[in-house]
KOLSETOR-193719 format. One record per residue (C-alpha): residue number from 0; residue in one letter; z, y, x negated. Coordinates in steps of 0.02 Angstrom, whole numbers, plus 50000, padded with zeros to 5 digits. Layout:
// KOLSETOR-193719
[NUM,'A',[Z,Y,X]]
...
// end
This chain:
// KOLSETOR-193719
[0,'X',[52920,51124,41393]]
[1,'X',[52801,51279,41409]]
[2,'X',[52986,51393,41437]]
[3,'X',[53043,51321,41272]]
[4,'X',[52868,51383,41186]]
[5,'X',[52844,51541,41292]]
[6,'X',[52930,51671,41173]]
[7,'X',[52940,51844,41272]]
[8,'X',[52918,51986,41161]]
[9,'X',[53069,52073,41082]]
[10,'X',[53001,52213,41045]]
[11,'X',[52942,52354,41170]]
[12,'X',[52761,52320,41193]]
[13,'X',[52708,52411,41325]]
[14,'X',[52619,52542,41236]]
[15,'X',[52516,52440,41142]]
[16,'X',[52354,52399,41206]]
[17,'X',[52265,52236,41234]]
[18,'X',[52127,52172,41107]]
[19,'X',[51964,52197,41190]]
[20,'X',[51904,52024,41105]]
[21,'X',[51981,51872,41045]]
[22,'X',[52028,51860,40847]]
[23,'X',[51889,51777,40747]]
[24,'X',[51986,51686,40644]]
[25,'X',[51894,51653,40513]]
[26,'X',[51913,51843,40437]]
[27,'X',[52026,51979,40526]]
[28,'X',[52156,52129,40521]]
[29,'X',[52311,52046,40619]]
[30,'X',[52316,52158,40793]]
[31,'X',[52458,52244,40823]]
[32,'X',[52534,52119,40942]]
[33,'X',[52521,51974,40820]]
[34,'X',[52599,52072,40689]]
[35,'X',[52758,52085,40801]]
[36,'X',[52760,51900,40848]]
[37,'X',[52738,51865,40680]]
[38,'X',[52886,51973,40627]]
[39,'X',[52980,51886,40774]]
[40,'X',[52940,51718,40717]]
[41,'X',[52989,51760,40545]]
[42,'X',[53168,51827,40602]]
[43,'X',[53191,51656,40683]]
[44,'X',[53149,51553,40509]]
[45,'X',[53271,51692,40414]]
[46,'X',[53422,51632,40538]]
[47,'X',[53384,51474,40627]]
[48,'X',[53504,51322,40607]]
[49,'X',[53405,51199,40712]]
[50,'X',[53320,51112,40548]]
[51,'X',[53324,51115,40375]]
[52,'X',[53165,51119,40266]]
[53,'X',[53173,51175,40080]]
[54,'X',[53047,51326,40086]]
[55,'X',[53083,51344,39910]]
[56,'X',[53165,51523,39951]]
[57,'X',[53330,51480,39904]]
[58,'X',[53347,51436,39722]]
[59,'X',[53525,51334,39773]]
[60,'X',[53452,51207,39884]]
[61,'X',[53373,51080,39790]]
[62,'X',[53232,50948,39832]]
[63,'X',[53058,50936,39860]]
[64,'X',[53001,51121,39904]]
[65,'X',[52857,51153,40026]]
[66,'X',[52790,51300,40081]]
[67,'X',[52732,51310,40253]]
[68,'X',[52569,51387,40354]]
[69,'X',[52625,51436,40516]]
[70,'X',[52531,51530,40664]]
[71,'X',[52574,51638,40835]]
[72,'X',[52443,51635,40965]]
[73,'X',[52500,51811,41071]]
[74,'X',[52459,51735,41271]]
[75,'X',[52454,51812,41437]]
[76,'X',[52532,51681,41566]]
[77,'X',[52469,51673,41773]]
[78,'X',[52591,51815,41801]]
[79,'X',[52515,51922,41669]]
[80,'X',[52682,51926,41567]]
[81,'X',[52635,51923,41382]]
[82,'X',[52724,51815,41258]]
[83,'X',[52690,51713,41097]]
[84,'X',[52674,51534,41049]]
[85,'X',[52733,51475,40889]]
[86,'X',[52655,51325,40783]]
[87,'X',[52669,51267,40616]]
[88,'X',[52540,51156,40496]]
[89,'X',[52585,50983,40476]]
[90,'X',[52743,50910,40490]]
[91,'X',[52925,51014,40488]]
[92,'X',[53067,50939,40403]]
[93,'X',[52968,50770,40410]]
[94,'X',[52955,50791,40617]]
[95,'X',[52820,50829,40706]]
[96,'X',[52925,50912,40848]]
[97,'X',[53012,51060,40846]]
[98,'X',[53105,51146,41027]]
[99,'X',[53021,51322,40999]]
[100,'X',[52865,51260,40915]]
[101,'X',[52707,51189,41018]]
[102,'X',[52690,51004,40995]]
[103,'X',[52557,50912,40885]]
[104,'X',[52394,50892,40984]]
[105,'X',[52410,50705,40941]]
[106,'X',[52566,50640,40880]]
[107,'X',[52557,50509,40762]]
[108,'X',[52753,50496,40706]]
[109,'X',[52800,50448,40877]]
[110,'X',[52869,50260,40871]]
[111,'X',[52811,50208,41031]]
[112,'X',[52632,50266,41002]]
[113,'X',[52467,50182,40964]]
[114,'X',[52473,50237,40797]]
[115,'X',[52649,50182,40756]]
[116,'X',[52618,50014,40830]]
[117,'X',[52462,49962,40735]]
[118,'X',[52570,50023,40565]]
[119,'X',[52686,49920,40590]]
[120,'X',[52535,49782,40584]]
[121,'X',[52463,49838,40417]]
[122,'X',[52620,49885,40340]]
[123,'X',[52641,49697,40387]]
[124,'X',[52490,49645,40294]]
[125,'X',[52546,49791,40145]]
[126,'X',[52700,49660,40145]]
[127,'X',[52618,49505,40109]]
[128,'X',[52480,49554,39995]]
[129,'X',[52634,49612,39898]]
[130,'X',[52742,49467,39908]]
[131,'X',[52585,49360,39851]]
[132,'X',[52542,49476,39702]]
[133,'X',[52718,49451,39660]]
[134,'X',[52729,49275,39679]]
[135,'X',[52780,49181,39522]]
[136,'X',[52651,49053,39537]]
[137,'X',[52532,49180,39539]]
[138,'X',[52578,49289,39403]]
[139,'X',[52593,49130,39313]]
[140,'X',[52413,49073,39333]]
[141,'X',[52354,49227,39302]]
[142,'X',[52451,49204,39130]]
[143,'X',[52378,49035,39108]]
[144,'X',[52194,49087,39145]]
[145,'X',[52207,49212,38989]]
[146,'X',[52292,49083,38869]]
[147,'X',[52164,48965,38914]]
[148,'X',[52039,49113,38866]]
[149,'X',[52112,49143,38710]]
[150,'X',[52129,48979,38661]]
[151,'X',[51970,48929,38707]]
[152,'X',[51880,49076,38588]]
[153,'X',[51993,49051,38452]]
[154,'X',[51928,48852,38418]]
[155,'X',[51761,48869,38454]]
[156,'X',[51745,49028,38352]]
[157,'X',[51850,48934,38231]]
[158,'X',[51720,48790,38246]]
[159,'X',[51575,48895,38217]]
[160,'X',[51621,48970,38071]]
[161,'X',[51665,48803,38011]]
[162,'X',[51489,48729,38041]]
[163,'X',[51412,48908,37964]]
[164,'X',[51520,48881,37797]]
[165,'X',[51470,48682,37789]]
[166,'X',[51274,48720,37823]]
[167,'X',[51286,48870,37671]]
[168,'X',[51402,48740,37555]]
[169,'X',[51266,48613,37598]]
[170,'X',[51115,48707,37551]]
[171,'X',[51186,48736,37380]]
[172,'X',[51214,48528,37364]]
[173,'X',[51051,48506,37418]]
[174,'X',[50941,48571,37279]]
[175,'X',[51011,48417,37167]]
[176,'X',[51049,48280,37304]]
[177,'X',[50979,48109,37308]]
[178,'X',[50886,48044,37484]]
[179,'X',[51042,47974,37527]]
[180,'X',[51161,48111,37483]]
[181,'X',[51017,48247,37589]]
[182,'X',[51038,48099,37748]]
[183,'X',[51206,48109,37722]]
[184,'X',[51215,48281,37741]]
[185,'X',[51097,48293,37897]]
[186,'X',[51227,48171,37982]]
[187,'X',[51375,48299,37966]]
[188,'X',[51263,48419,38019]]
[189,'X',[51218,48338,38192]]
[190,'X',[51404,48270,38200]]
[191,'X',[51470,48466,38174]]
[192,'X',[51330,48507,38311]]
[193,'X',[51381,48382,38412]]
[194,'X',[51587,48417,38409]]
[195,'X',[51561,48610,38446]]
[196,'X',[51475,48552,38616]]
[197,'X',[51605,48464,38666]]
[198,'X',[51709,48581,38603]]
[199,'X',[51619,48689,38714]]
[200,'X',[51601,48563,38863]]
[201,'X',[51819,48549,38871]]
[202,'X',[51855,48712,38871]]
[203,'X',[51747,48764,38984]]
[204,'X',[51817,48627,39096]]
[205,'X',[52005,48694,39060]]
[206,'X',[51929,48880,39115]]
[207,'X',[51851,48807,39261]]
[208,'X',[52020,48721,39308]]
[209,'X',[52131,48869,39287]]
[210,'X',[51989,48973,39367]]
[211,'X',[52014,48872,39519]]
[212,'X',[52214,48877,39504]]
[213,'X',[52214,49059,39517]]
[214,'X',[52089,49077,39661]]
[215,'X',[52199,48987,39785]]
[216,'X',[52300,49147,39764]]
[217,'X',[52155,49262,39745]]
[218,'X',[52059,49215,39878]]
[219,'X',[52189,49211,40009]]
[220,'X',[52226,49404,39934]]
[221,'X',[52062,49446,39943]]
[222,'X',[52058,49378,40137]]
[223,'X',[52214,49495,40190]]
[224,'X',[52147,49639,40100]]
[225,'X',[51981,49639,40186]]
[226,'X',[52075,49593,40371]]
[227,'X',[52185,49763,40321]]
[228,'X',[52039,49857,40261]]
[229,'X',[51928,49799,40447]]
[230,'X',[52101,49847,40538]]
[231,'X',[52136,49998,40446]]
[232,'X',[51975,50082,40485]]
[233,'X',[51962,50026,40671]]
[234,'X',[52157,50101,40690]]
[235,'X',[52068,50260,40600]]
[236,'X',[51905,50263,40716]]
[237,'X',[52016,50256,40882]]
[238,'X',[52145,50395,40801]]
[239,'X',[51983,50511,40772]]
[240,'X',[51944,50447,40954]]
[241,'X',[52107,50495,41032]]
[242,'X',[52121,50645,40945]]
[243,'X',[52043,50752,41060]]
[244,'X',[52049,50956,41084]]
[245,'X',[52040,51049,41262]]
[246,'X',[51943,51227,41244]]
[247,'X',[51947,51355,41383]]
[248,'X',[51834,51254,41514]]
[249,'X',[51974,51113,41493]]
[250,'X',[51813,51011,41411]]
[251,'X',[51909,50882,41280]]
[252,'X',[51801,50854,41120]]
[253,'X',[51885,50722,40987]]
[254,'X',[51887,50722,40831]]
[255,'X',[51753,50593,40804]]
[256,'X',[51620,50698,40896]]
[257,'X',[51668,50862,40832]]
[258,'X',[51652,50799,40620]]
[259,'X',[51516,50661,40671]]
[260,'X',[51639,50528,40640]]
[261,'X',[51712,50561,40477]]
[262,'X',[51837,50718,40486]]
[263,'X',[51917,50767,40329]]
[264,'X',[52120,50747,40303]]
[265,'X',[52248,50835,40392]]
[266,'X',[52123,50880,40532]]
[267,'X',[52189,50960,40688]]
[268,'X',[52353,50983,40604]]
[269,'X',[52348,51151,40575]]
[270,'X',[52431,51290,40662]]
[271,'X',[52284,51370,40748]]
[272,'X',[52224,51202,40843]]
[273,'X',[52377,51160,40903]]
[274,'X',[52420,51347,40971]]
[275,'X',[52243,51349,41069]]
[276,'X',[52268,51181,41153]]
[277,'X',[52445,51208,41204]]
[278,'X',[52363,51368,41290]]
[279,'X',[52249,51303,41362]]
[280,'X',[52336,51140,41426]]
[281,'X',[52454,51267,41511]]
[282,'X',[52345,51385,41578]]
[283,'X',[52378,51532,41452]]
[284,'X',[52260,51621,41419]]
[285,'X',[52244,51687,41226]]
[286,'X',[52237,51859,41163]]
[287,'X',[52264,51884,40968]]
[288,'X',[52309,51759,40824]]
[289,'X',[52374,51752,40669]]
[290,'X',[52433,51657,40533]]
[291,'X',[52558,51653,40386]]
[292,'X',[52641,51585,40242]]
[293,'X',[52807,51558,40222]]
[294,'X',[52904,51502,40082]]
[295,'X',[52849,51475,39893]]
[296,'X',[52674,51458,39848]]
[297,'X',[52584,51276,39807]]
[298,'X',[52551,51248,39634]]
[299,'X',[52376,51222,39653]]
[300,'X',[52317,51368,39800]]
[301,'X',[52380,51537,39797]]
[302,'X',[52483,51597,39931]]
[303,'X',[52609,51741,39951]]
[304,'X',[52771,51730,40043]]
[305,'X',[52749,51821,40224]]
[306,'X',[52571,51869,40195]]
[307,'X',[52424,51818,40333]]
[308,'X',[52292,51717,40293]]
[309,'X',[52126,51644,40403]]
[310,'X',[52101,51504,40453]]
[311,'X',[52020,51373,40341]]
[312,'X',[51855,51333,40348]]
[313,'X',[51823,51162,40315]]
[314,'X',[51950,51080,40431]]
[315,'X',[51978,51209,40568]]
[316,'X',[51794,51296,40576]]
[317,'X',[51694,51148,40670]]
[318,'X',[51871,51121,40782]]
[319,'X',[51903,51296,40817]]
[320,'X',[51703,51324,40864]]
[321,'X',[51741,51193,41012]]
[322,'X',[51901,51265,41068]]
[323,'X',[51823,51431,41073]]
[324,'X',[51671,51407,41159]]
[325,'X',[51668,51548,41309]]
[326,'X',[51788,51658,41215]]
[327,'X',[51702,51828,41152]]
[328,'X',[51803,51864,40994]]
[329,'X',[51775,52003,40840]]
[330,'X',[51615,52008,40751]]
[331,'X',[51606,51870,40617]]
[332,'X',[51619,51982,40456]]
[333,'X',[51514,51872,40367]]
[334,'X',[51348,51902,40504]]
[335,'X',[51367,52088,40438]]
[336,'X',[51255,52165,40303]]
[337,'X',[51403,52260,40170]]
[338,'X',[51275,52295,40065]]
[339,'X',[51187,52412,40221]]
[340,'X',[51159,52575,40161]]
[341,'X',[51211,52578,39993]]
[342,'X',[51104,52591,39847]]
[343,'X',[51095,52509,39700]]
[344,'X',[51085,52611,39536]]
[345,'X',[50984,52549,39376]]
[346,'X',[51081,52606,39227]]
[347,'X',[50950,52538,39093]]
[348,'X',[50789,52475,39099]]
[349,'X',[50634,52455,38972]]
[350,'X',[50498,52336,38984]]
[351,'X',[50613,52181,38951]]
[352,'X',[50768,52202,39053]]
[353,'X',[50870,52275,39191]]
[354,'X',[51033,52337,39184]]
[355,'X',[51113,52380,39373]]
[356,'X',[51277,52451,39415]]
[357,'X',[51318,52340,39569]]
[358,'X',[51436,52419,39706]]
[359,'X',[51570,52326,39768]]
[360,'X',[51546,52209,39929]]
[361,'X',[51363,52204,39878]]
[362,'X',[51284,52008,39852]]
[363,'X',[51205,51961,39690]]
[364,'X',[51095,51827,39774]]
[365,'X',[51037,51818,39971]]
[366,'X',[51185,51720,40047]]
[367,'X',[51171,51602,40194]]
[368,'X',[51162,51723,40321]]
[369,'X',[51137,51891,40248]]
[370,'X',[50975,51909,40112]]
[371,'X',[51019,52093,40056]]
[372,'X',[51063,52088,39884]]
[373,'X',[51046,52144,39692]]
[374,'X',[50904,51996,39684]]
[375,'X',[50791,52039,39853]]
[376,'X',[50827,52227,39791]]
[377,'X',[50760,52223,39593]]
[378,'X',[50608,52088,39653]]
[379,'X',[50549,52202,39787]]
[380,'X',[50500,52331,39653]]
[381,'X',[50497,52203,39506]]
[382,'X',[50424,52019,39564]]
[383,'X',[50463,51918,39424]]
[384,'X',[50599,52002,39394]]
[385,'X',[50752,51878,39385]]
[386,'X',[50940,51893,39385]]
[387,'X',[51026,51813,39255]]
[388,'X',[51211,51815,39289]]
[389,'X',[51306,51861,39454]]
[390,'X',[51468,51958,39517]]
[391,'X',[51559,51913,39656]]
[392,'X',[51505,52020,39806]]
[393,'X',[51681,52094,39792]]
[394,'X',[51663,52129,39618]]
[395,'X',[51557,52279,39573]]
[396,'X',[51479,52321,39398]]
[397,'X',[51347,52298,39270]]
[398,'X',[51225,52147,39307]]
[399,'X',[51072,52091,39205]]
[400,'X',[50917,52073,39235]]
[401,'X',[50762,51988,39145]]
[402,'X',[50589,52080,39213]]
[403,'X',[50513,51923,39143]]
[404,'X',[50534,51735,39109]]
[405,'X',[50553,51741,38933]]
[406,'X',[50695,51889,38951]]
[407,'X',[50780,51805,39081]]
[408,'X',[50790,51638,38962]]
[409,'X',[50827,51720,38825]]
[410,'X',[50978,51800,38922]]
[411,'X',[51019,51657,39007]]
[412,'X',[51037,51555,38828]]
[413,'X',[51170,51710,38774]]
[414,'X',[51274,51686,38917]]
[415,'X',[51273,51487,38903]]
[416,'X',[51302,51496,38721]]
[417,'X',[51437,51629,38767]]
[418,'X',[51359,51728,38652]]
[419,'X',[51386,51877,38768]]
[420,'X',[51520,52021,38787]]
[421,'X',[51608,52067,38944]]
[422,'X',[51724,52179,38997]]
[423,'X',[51828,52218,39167]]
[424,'X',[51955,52334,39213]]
[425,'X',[52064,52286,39361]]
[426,'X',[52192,52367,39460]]
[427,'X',[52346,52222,39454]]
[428,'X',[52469,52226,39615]]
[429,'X',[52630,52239,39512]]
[430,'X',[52698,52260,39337]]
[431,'X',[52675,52147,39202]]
[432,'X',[52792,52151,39066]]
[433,'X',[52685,52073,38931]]
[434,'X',[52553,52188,38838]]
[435,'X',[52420,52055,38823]]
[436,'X',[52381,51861,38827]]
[437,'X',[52265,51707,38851]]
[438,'X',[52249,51628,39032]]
[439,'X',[52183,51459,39043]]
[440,'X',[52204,51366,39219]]
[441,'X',[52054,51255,39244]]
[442,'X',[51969,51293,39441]]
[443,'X',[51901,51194,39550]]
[444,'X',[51834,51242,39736]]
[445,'X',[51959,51209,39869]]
[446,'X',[51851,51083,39973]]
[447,'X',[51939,51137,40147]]
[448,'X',[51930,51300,40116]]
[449,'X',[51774,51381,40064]]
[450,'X',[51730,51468,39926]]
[451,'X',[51911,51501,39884]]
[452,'X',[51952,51429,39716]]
[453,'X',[52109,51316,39672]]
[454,'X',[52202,51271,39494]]
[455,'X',[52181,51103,39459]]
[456,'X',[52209,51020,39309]]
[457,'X',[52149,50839,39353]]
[458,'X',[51962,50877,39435]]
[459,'X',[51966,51082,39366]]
[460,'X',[51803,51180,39247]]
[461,'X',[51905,51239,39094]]
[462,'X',[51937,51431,39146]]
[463,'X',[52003,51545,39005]]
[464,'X',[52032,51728,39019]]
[465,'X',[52093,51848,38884]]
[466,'X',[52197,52031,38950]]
[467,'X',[52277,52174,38897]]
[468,'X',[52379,52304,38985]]
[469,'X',[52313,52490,38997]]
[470,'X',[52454,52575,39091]]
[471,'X',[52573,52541,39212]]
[472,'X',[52618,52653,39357]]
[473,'X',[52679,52666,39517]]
[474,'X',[52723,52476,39557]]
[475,'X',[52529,52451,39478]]
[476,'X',[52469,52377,39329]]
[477,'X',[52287,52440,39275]]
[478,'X',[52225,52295,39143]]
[479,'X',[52053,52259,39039]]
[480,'X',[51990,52082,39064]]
[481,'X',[51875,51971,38940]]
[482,'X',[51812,51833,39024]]
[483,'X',[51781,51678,38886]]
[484,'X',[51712,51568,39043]]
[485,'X',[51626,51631,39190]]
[486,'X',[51710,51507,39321]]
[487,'X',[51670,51593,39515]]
[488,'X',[51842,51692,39548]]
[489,'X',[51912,51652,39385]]
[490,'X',[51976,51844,39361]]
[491,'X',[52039,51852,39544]]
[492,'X',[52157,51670,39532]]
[493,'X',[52200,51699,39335]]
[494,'X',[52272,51862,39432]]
[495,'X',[52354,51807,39571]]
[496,'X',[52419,51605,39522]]
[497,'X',[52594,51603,39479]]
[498,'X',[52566,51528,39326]]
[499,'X',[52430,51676,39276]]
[500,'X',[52474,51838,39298]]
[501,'X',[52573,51809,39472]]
[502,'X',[52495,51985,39507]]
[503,'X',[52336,51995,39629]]
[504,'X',[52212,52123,39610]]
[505,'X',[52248,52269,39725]]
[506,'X',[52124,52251,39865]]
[507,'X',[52092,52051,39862]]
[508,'X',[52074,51978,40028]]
[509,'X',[52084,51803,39971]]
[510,'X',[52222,51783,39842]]
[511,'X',[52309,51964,39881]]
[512,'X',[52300,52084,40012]]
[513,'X',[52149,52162,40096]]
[514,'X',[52139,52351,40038]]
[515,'X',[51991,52468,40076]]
[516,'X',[51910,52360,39925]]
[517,'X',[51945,52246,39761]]
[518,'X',[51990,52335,39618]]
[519,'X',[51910,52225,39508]]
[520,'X',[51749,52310,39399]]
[521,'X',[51635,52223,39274]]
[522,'X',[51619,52413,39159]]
[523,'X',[51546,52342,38998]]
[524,'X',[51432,52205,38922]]
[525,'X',[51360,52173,38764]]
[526,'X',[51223,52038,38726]]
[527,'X',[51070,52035,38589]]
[528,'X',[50907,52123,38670]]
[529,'X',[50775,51961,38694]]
[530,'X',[50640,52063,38600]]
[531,'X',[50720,52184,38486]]
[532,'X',[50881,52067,38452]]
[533,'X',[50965,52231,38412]]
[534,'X',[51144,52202,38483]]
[535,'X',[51154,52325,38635]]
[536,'X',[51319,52361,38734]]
[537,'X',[51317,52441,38914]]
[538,'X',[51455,52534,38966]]
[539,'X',[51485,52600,39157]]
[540,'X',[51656,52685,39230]]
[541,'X',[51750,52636,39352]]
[542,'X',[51744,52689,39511]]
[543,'X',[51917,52681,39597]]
[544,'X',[52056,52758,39557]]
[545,'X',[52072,52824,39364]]
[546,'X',[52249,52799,39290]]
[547,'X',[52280,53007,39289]]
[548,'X',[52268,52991,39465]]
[549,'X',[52397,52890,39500]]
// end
């Protein structure tokens, strides 16, 4: 097998030198030597006939489209011949197996495994609940029980108001009846009283009856439910048991240990997993990674045809932190201060508020690892001082600041009321042929992934963005955005999603492609001042590039 997944290089490589460390994978430039495995990969997937799998490239085949995540893991084997191993997320064309693709750490789809055996047992028990919720009897007690219920409200409400128009009718005979007429009177009384209890007392015995009907069904329903239920989750605690990952030491760590017990879906199915454990199973030892999409983009996530991504967070990070143990790789990005020597300028100011012009890949609030930010900054010189919106660290532009509680508040009311003003210009990664428009594509956070942001319109926060075009040059699009919500990378997916703008900002390393920053600028704001409540608007250029020098 390890000849069918050992792809020597192509292309001449001998020029190119080795990666000193091991890709963090979490954040990275592709190396050199992934790029090309990556390219050869991709050559395969433009020509191979060895499966079909609608990619959603080619607008004649028709079916269920998915776009794919797949990875190359560049290796050097025990005679120090380099080569590449390819892997793909999930399943391929409904297999888990592919000839030139590394196999599934765990393989779940194969018929004479453990898992296939014990689904055949619940898929048994799927079978029978089925047939019994089906059953005619059933259905047909269930059908009884609510006629009986119907029934059963209908006389006695009919009784009641019966015995509430007889009492009124006989108060109205009683101011001129006789002794006997008034006993009279008190005996239909008592006999009224006495017919709505057992009323009462036989249709509560018909309820109980067809109660009792149905639960011969219910109960034995209710039995095979809870025997699937105990069944499925001891066939899911020995999958997470069995699904176990080598790292360099050949030290196996299963799924169960590495999420605690409870691992989310889909885990260990990605492409990065499966590429280290082949390696390592085989003695390969790894050098670079990388991973990409391929094929049309999900309608929820954005993702570009051919471009690289990381890998995600939620999922892969606690996996890949096992299988890399005793592998020196890149500096994690995210342990590095990008707000280190750059200062932050104050634009306004008066004895109220703050106005800063925040540089891009600057935080707005300490972060988990890195406190340097427009908040630690202003409080060091102002202590109460307290920000009152944020940017993404990406993003730069004006933020506010209240020097005081009752600034802040007041502030903080504007922007919930949205009450306030705001204005970006961004640099768009293509040409858009409309001159304006209304976004709205309610966001959610992708759970697996992050702080990335996905369209959803079940669980989404309404997001709604108005734009205009400014010019349009050179394959670029520079645009003005107006913000009616302030969901976190509402700007940067209303860009990118194919049913926004379908045209990432230039420079956006999560929904476009990594440029020396994001072209994305918060350059004007306008809001009532707490304590003058004169309407103020703040106004600051950008500073990339200006559309004369294009």
């Amino acid at each position: 097998m390890i000849d069918l997944c050992f792809h020597s290089f192509q292309t001449n490589i001998s020029t190119i030198p080795l990666p000193e460390k091991f890709t963090f994978p979490f954040y990275y430039e592709p190396h050199k030597l992934s790029i090309i495995a990556a390219n050869e990969l991709q050559n395969y997937l433009k020509t191979q006939t060895d499966f079909e799998h609608n990619f959603g490239l080619d607008e004649k085949q028709k079916g269920l489209e998915i776009g794919k995540m797949f990875g190359v893991l560049v290796v050097q084997n025990q005679n120090d011949e380099l080569g590449h191993l390819w892997a793909f997320s999930g399943k391929l064309a409904e297999s888990n197996h592919h000839p030139k693709f590394v196999p599934t750490v765990y393989d779940m789809l194969d018929d004479n495994g453990y898992f296939k055996k014990e689904e055949v047992i619940l898929n048994q028990y799927n079978a029978e609940i089925e047939a019994l919720e089906q059953n005619h009897h059933y259905l047909s007690a269930i059908q009884h029980l609510e006629q009986t219920k119907l029934q059963a409200e209908k006389e006695i409400t009919d009784q009641k108001e019966q015995i509430k128009f007889g009492k009124k009718l006989r108060a109205e005979k009683r101011k001129t009846a006789t002794p006997s007429e008034i006993e009279q009177f008190n005996k239909e009384s008592q006999d009224e009283g006495i017919l709505l209890k057992k009323m009462t007392q036989y249709w509560n015995y018909k309820l109980e009856d067809a109660k009792q009907n149905l639960e011969q069904f219910t109960n034995k329903i209710n039995q095979l439910k809870e025997e699937r239920k105990e069944k499925s989750a001891a066939l899911q605690r020995q999958l997470f048991t069995e699904y176990a990952f080598l790292n360099k030491n050949k030290e196996l760590k299963s799924l169960a240990e590495i999420f605690n017990g409870n691992p989310p879906a889909g885990s260990g199915e990605c492409a990065a997993p499966k590429l280290l454990h082949y390696a390592f199973q085989y003695n390969l030892k790894p050098i670079a990674m990388a991973e990409f999409w391929w094929g049309k983009s999900p309608k929820s996530e954005v993702r570009k045809h051919q471009q690289f991504y990381p890998a995600c967070m939620g999922k892969c990070e606690p996996i890949l932190k096992h299988m890399l143990n005793g592998i020196e790789t890149d500096k994690n990005p995210f342990e590095i201060n990008p707000a280190n020597g750059k200062e932050l300028e104050i634009i306004f100011e008066d004895e109220h508020i703050i106005a800063v012009n925040k540089p891009a890949e600057f935080l707005s609030v300490p972060g988990k690892k890195i406190t340097d930010s427009v908040q630690t900054r202003i409080q060091s010189k102002f202590s109460n001082a307290m920000i009152v919106h944020r940017l993404d660290m990406s993003t730069s532009g004006i933020i506010l600041i209240g020097k005081n509680f009752e600034s802040y508040k007041n502030l903080q009311a504007q922007f919930i009321k949205r009450k306030v003003k705001k204005r970006y210009v961004a640099l768009l990664d293509g040409i858009l042929t409309a001159k304006e428009g209304i976004i709205e594509l309610p966001l959610r956070v992708d759970l697996d992934n992050r702080p990335n942001q996905i369209v959803c319109f079940e669980h989404g926060k309404p997001a709604k963005t108005e734009w205009k075009t400014i010019e349009i040059r050179n394959n670029q699009t520079l645009v003005h955005f107006y913000p009616i919500t302030g969901r976190t990378h509402q700007l940067r997916v209303h860009a990118a999603h194919h049913l926004g703008l379908n045209c990432p900002i230039v420079g956006d390393d999560l929904y476009g492609t990594k440029a020396n920053r994001l072209h994305l600028h918060a350059e004007s704001i306008t809001f009532i001042h707490p304590f003058s409540k004169e309407e103020m608007t703040i106004q600051v250029e950008i500073d990339f590039e200006k559309p004369n020098a294009w």
